[in-house]
N, CA, C and O atoms as a MOPAC input file, in Angstrom:
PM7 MOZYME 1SCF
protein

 N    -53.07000 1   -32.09500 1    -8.92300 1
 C    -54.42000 1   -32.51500 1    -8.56400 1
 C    -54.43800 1   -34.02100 1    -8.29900 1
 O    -54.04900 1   -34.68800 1    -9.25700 1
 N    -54.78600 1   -34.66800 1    -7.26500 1
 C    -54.84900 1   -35.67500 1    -6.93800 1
 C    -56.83600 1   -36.31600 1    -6.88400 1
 O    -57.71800 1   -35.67500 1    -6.31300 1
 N    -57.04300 1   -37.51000 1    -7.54500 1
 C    -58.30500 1   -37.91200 1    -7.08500 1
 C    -58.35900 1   -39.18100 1    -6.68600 1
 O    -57.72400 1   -40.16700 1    -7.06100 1
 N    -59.72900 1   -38.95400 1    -5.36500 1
 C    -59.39900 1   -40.55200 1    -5.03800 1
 C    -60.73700 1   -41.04600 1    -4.82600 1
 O    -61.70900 1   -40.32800 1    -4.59100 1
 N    -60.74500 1   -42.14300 1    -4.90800 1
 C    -62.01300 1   -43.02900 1    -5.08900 1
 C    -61.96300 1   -44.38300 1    -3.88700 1
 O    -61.48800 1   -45.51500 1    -3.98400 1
 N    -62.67000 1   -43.68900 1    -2.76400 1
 C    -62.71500 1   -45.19500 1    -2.08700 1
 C    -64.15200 1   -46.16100 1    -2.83400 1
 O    -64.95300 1   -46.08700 1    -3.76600 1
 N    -63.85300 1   -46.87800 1    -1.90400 1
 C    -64.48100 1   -48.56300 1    -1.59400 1
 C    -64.41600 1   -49.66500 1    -0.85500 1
 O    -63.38500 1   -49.82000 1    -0.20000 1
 N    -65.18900 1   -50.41200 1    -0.79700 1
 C    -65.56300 1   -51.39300 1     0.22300 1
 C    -66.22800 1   -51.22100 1     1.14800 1
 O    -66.08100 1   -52.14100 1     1.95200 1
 N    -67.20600 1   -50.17100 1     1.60000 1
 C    -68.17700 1   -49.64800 1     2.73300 1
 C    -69.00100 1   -50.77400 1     1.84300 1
 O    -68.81500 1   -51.33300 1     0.76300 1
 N    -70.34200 1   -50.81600 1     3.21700 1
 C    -71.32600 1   -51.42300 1     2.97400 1
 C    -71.81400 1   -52.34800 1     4.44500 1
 O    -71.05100 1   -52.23200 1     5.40400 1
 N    -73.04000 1   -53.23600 1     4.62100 1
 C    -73.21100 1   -53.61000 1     5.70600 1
 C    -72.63500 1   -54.71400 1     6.45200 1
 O    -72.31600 1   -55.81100 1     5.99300 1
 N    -72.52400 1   -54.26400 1     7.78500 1
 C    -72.07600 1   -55.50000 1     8.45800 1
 C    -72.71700 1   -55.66400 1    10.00300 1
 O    -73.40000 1   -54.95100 1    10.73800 1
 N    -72.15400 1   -56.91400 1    10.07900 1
 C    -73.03900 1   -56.96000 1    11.32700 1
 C    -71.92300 1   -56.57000 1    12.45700 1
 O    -70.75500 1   -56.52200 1    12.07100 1
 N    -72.22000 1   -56.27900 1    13.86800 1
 C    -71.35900 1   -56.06800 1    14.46300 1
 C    -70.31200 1   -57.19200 1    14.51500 1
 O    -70.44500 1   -58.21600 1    13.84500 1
 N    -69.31800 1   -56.98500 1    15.28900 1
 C    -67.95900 1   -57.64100 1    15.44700 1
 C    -67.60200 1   -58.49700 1    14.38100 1
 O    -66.84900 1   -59.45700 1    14.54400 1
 N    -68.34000 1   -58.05300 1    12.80600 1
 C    -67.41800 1   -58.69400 1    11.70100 1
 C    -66.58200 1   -57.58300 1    11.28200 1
 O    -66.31400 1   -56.71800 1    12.11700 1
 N    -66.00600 1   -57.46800 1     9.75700 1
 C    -64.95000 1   -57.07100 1     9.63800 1
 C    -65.24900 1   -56.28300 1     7.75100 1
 O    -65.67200 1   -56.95200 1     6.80800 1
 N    -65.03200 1   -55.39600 1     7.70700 1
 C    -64.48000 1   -54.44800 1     6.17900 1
 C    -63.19400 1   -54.60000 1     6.04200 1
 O    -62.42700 1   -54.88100 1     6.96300 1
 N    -62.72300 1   -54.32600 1     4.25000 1
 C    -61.60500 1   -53.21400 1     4.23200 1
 C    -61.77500 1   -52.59900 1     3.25100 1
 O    -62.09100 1   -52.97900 1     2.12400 1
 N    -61.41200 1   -50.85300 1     3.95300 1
 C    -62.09900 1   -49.87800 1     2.85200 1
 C    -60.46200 1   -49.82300 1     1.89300 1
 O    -59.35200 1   -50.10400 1     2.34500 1
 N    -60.79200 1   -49.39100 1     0.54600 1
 C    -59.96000 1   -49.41900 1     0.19200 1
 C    -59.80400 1   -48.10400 1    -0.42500 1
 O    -60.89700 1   -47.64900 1    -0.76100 1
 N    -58.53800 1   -47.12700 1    -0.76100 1
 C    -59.20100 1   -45.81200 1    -1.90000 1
 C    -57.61000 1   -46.04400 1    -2.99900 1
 O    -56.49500 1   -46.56400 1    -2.94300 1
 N    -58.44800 1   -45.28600 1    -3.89100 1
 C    -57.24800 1   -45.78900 1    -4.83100 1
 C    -57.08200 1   -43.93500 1    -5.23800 1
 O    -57.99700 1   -43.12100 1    -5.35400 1
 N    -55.85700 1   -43.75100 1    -5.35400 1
 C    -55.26300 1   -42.35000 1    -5.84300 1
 C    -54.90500 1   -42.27000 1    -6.95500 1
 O    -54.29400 1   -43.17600 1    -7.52200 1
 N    -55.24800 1   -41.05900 1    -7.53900 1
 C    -54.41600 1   -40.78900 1    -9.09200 1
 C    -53.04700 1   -40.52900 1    -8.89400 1
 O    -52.32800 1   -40.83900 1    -7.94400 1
 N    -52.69300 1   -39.67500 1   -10.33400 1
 C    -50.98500 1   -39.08900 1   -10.42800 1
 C    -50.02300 1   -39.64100 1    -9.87700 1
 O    -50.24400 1   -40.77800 1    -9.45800 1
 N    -48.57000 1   -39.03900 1    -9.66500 1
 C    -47.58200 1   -40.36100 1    -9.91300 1
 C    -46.73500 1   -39.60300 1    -8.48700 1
 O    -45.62700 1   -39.98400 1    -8.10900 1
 N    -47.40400 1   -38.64900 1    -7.92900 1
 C    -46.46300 1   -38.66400 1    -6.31200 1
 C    -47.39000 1   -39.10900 1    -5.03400 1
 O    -47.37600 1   -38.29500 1    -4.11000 1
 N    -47.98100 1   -39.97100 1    -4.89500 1
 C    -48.79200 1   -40.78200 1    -4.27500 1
 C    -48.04500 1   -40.73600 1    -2.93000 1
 O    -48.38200 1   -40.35700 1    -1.80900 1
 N    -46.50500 1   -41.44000 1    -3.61500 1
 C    -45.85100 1   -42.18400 1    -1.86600 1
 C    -45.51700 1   -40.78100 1    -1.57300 1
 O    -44.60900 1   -40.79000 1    -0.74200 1
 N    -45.82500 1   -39.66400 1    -1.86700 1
 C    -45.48900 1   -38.31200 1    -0.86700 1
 C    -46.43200 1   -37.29500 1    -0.23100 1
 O    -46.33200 1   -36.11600 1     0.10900 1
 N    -47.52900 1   -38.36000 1    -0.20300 1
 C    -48.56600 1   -37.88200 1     0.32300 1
 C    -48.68800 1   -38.60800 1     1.93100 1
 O    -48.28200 1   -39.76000 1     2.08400 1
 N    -49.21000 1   -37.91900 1     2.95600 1
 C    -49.87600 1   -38.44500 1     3.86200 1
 C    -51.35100 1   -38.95400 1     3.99300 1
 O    -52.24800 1   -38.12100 1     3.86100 1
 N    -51.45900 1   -39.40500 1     4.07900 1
 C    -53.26500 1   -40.32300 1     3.78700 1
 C    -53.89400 1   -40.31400 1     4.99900 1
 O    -53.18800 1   -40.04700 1     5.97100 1
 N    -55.11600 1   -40.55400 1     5.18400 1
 C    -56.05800 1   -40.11500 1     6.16600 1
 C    -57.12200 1   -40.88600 1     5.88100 1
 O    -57.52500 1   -40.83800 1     4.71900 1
 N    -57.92700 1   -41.89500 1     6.98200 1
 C    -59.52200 1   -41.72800 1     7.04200 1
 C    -59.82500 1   -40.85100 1     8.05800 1
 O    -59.15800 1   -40.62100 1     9.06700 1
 N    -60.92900 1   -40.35400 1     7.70500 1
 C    -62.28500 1   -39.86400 1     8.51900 1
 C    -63.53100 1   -40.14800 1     8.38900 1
 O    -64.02700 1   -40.56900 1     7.34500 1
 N    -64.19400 1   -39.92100 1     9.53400 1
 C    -65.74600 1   -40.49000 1     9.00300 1
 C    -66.76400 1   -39.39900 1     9.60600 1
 O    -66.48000 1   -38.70400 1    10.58200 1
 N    -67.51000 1   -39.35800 1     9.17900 1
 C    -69.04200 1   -38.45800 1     9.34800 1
 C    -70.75000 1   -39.28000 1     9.98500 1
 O    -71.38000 1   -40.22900 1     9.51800 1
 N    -70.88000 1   -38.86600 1    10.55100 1
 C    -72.12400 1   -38.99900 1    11.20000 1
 C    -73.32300 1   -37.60800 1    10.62300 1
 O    -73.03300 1   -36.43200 1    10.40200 1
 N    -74.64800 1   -38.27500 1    10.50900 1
 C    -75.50300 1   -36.63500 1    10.28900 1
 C    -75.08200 1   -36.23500 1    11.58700 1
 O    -74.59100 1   -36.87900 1    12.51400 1
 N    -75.46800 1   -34.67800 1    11.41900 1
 C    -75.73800 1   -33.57900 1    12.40500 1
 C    -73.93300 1   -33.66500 1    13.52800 1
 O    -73.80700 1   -33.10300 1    14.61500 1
 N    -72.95200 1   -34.40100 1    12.91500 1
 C    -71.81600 1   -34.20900 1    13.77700 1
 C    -70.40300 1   -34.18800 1    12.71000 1
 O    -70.10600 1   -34.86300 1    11.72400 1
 N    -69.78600 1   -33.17500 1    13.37000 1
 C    -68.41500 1   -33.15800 1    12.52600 1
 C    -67.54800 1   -34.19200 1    12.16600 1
 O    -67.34700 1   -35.15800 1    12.90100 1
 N    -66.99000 1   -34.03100 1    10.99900 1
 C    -66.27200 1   -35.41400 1    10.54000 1
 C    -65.02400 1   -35.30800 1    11.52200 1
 O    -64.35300 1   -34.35700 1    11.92300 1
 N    -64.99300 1   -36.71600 1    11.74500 1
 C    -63.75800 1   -37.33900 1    12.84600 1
 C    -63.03600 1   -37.86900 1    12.38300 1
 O    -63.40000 1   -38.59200 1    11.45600 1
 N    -61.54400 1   -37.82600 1    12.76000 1
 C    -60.17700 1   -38.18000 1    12.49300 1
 C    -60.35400 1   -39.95600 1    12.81900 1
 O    -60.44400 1   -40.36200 1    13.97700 1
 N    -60.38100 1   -40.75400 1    11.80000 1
 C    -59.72000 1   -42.39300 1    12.70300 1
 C    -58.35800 1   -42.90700 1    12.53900 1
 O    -57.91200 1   -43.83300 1    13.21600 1
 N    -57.33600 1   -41.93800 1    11.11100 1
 C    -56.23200 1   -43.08500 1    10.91700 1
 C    -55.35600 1   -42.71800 1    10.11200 1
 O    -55.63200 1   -43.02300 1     8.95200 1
 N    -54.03600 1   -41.97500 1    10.30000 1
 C    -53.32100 1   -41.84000 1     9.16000 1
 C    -52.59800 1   -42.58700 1     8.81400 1
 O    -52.78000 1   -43.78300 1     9.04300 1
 N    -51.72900 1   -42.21500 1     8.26700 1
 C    -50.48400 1   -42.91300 1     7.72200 1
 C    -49.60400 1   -41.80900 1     6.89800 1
 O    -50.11900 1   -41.61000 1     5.79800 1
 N    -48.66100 1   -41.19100 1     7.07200 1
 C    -47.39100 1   -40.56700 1     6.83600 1
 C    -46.23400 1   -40.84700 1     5.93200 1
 O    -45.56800 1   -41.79700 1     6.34500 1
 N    -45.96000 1   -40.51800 1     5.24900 1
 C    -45.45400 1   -41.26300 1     3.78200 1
 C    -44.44400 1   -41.81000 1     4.08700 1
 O    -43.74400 1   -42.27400 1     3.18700 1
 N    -44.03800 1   -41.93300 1     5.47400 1
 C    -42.60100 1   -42.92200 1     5.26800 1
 C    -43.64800 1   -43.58800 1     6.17300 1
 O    -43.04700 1   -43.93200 1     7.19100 1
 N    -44.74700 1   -43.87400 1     6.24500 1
 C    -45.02500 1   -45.24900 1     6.92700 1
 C    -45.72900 1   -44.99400 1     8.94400 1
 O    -46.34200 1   -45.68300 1     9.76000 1
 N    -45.25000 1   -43.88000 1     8.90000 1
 C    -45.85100 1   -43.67900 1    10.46200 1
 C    -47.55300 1   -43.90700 1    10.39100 1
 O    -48.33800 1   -43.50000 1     9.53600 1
 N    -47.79800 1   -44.67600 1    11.56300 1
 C    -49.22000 1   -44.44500 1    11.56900 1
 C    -49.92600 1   -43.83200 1    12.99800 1
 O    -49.35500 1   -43.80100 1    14.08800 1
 N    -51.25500 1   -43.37000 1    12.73000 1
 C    -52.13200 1   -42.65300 1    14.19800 1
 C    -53.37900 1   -42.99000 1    14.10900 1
 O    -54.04200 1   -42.93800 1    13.07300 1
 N    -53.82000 1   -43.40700 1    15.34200 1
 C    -54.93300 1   -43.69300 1    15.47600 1
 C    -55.93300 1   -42.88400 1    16.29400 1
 O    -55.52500 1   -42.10600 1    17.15600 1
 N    -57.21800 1   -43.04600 1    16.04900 1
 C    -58.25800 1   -42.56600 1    16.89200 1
 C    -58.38900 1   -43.26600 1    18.25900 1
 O    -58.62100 1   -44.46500 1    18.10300 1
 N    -58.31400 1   -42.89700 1    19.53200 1
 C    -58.53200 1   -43.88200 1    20.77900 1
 C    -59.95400 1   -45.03400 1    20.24800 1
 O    -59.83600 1   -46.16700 1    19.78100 1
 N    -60.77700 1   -44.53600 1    20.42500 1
 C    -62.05100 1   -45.20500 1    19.81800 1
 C    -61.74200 1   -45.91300 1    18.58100 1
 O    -62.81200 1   -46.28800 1    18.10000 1
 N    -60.61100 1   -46.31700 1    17.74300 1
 C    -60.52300 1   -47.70200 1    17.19300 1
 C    -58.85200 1   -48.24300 1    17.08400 1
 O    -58.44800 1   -48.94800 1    16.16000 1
 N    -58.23100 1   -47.89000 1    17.90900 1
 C    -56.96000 1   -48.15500 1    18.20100 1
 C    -57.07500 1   -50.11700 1    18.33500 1
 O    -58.20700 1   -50.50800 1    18.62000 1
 N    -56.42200 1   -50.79100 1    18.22000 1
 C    -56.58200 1   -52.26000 1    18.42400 1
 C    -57.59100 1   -53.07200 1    17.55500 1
 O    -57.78800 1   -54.28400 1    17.47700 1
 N    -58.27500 1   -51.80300 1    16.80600 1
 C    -59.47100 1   -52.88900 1    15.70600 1
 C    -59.11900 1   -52.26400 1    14.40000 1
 O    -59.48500 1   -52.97500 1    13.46500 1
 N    -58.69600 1   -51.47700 1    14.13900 1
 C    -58.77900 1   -50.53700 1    12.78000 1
 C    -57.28500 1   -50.63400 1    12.16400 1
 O    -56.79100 1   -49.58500 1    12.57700 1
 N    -56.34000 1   -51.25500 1    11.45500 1
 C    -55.18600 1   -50.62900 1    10.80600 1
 C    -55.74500 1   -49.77300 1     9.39700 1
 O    -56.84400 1   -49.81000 1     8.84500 1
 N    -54.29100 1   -48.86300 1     9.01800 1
 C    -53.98600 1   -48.33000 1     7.80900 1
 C    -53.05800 1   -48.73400 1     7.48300 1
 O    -52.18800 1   -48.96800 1     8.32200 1
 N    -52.85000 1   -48.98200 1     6.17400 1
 C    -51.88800 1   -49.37000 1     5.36700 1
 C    -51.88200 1   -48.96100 1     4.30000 1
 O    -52.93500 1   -48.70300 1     3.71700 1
 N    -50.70000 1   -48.79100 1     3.75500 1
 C    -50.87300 1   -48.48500 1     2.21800 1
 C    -49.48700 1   -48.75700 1     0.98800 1
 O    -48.30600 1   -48.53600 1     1.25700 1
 N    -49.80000 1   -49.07700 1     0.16000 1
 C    -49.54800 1   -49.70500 1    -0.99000 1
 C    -48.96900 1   -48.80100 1    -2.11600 1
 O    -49.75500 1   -48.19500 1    -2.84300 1
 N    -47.20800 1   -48.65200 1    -2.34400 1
 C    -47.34300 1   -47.40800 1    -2.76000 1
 C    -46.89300 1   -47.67800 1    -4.51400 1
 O    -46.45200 1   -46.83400 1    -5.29400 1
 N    -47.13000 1   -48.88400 1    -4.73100 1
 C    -47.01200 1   -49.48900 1    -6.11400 1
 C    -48.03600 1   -49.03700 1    -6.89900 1
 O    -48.04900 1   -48.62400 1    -8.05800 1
 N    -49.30600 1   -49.25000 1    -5.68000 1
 C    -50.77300 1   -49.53100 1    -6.18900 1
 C    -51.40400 1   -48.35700 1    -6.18400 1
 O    -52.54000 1   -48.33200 1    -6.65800 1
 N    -50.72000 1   -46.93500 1    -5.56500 1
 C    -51.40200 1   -45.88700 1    -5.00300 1
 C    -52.48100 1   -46.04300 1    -4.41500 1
 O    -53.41700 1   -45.36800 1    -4.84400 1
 N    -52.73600 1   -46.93700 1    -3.28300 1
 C    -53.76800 1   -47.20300 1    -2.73800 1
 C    -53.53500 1   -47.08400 1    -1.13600 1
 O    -52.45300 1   -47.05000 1    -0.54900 1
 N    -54.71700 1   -47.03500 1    -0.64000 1
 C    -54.26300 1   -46.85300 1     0.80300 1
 C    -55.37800 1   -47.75400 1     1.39100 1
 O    -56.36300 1   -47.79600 1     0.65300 1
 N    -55.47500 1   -48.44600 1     2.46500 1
 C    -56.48300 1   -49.24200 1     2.67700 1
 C    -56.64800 1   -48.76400 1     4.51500 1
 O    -55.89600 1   -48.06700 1     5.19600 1
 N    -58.02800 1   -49.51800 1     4.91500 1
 C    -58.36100 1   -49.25900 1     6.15100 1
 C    -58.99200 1   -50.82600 1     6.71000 1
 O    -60.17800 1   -51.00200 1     6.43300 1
 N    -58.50700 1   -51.60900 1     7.23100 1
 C    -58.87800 1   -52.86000 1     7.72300 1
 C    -59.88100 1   -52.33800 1     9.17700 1
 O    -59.51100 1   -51.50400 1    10.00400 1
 N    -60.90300 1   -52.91400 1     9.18700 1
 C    -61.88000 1   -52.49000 1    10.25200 1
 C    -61.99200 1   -53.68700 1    10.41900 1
 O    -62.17700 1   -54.37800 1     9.41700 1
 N    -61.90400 1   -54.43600 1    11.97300 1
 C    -62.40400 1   -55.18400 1    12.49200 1
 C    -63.07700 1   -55.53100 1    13.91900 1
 O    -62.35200 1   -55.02900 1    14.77800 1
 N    -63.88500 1   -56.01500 1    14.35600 1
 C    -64.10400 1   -55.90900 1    15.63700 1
 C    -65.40500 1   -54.93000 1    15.72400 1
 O    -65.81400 1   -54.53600 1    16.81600 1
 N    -66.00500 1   -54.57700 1    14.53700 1
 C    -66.65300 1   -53.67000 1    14.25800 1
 C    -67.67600 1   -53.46900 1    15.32600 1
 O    -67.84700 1   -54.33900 1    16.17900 1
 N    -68.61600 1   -51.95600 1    15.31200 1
 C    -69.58200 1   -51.61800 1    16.25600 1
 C    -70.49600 1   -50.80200 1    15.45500 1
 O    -70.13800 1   -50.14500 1    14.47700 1
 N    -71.86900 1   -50.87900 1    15.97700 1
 C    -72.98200 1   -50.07600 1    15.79600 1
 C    -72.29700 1   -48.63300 1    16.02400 1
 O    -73.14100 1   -47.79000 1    15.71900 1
 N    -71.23000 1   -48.08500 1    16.39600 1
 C    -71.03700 1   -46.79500 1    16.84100 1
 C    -69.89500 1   -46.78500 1    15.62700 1
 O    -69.52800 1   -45.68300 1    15.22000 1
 N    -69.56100 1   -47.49300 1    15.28200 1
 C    -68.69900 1   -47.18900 1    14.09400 1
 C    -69.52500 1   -46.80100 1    12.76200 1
 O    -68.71600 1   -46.25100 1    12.01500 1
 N    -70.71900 1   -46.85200 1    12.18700 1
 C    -71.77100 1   -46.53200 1    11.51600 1
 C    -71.39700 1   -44.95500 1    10.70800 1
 O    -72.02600 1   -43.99400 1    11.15300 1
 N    -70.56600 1   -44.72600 1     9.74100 1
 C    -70.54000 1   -43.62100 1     9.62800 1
 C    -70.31400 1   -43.79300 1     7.76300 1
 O    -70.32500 1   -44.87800 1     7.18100 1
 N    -70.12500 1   -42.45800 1     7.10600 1
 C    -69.46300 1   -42.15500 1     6.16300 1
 C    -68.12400 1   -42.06300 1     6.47900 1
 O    -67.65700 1   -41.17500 1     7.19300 1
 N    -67.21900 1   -43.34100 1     5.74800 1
 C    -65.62000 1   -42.76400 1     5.86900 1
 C    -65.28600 1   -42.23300 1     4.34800 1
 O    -65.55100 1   -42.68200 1     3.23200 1
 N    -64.49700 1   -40.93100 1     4.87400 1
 C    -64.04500 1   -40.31500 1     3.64200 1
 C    -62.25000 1   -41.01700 1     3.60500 1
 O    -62.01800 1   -41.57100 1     4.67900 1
 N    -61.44800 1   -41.05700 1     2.95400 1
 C    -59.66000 1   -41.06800 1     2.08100 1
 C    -59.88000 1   -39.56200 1     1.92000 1
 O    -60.85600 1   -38.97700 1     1.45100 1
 N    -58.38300 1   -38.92600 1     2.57900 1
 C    -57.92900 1   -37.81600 1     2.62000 1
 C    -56.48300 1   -37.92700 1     2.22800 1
 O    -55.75600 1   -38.76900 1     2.75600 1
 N    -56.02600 1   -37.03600 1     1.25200 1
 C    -54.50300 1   -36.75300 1     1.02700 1
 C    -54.12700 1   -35.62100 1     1.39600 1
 O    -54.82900 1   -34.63800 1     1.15600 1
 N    -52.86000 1   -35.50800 1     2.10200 1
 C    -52.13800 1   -34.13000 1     2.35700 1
 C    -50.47600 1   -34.42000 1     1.95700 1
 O    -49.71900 1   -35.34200 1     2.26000 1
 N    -50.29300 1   -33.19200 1     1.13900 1
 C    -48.72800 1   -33.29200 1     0.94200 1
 C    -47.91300 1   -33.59400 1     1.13900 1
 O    -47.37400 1   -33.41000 1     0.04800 1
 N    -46.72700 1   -34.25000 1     2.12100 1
 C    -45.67300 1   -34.33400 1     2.71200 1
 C    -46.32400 1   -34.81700 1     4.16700 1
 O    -47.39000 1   -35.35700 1     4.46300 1
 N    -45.26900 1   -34.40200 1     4.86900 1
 C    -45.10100 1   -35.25400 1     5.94100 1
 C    -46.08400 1   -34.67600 1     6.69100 1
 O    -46.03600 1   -33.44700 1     6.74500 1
 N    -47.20100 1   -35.37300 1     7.44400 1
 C    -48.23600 1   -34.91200 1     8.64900 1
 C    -48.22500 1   -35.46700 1     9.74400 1
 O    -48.93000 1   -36.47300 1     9.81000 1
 N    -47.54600 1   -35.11100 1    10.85600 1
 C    -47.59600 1   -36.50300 1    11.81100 1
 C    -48.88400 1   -36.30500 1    12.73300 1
 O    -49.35400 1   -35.16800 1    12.72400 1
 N    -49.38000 1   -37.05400 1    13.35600 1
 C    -50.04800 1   -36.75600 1    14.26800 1
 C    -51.54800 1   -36.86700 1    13.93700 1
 O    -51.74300 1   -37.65400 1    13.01000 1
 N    -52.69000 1   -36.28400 1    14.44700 1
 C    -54.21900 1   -37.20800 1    14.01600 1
 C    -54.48100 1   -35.97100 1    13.21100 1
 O    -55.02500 1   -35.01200 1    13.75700 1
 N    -54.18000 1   -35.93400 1    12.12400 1
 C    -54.56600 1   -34.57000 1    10.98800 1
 C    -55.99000 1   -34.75700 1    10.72500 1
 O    -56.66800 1   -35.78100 1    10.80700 1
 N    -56.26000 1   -33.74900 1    10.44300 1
 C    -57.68600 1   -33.36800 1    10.40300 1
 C    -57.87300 1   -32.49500 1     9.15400 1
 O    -58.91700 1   -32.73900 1     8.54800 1
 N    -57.07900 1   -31.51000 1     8.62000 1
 C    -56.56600 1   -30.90700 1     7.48100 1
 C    -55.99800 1   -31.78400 1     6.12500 1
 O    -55.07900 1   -32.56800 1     6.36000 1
 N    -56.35000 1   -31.71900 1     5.13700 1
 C    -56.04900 1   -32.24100 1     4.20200 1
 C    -56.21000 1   -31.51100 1     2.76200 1
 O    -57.29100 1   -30.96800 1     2.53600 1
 N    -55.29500 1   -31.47300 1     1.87800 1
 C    -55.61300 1   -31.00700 1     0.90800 1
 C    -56.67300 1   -31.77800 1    -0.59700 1
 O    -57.17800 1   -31.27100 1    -1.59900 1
 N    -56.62100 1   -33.15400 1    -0.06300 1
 C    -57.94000 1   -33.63700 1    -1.38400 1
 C    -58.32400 1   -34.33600 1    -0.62400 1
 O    -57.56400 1   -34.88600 1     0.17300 1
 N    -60.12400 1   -34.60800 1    -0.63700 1
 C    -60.73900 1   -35.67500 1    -0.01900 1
 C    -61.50300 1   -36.60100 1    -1.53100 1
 O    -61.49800 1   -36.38300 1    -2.74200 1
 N    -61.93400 1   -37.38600 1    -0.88600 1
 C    -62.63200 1   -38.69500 1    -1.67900 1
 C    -64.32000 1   -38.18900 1    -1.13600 1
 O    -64.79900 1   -37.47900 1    -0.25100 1
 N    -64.80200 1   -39.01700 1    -2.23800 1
 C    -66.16500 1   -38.82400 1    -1.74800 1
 C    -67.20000 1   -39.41000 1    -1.06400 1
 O    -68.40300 1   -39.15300 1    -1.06000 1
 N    -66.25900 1   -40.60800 1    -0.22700 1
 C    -66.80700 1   -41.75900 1     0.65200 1
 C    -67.35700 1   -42.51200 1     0.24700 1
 O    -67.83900 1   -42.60800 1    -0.88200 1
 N    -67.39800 1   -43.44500 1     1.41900 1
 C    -68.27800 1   -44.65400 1     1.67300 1
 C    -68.68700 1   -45.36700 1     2.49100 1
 O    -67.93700 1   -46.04800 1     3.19000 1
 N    -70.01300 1   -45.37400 1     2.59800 1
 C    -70.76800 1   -45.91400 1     3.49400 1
 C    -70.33000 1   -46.87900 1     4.38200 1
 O    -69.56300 1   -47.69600 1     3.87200 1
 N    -70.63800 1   -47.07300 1     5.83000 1
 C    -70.26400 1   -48.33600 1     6.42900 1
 C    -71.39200 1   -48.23600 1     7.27900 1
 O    -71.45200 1   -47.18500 1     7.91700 1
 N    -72.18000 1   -48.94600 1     7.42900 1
 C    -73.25400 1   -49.47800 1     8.23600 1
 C    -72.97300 1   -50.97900 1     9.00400 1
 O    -72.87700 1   -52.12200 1     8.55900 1
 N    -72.88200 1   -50.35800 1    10.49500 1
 C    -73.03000 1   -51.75000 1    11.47600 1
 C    -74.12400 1   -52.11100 1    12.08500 1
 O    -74.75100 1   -51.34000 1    12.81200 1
 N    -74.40600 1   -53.10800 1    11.89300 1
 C    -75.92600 1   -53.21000 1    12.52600 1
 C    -76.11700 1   -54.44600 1    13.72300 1
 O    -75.62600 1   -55.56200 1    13.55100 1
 N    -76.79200 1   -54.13200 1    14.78700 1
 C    -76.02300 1   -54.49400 1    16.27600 1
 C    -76.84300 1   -55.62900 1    16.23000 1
 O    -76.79800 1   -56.46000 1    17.13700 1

């Protein structure tokens, strides 16, 4: 059982900058693949960013060049640097873990977090 707890959502104005951060339990962390997504009301949660336990990362077209993932496998943490931010970026981002290796813009995950807010305001 893995749990994770992000942070750092909250408001910004456009073209400043977050970093969400989520922190993971238990002790096989670096063999997880990690994930944000984010949610809008009334629309399905969207893929923005993995990262693959040896380090591969994927992005969403819509924040490719403003958004890294990174992650920290001392700290069991995984982070999401948002910069360049937009009123269309405005969502709930959830931290997603999946087992082993995921390449590619996963959407499937076996534990999610219970988000956090990011509000851009134009």
């Amino acid at each position: 059982q893995v749990t994770l707890v992000e942070s750092g959502g909250g408001l910004v104005q456009a073209g400043g900058s977050l970093r969400l951060s989520c922190a993971a339990s238990g002790r096989t962390f670096s063999s997880y693949t990690m994930g944000w997504l984010r949610q809008t009301p009334g629309k399905e949660r969207e893929f923005v960013a993995s990262i693959t336990n040896g380090g591969i990362t994927y992005y969403a077209d819509s924040v490719t060049g403003r958004f890294t993932i990174s992650r920290d496998n001392a700290k069991n943490t995984v982070y999401l640097q948002m910069n360049s931010l937009k009123p269309e970026d405005t969502a709930v981002y959830f931290c997603a873990a999946k087992d082993g290796f995921s390449g590619g813009q996963v959407r499937e995950y076996d534990y999610w977090g219970q988000g956090t807010r990011v509000t851009v305001s134009s």
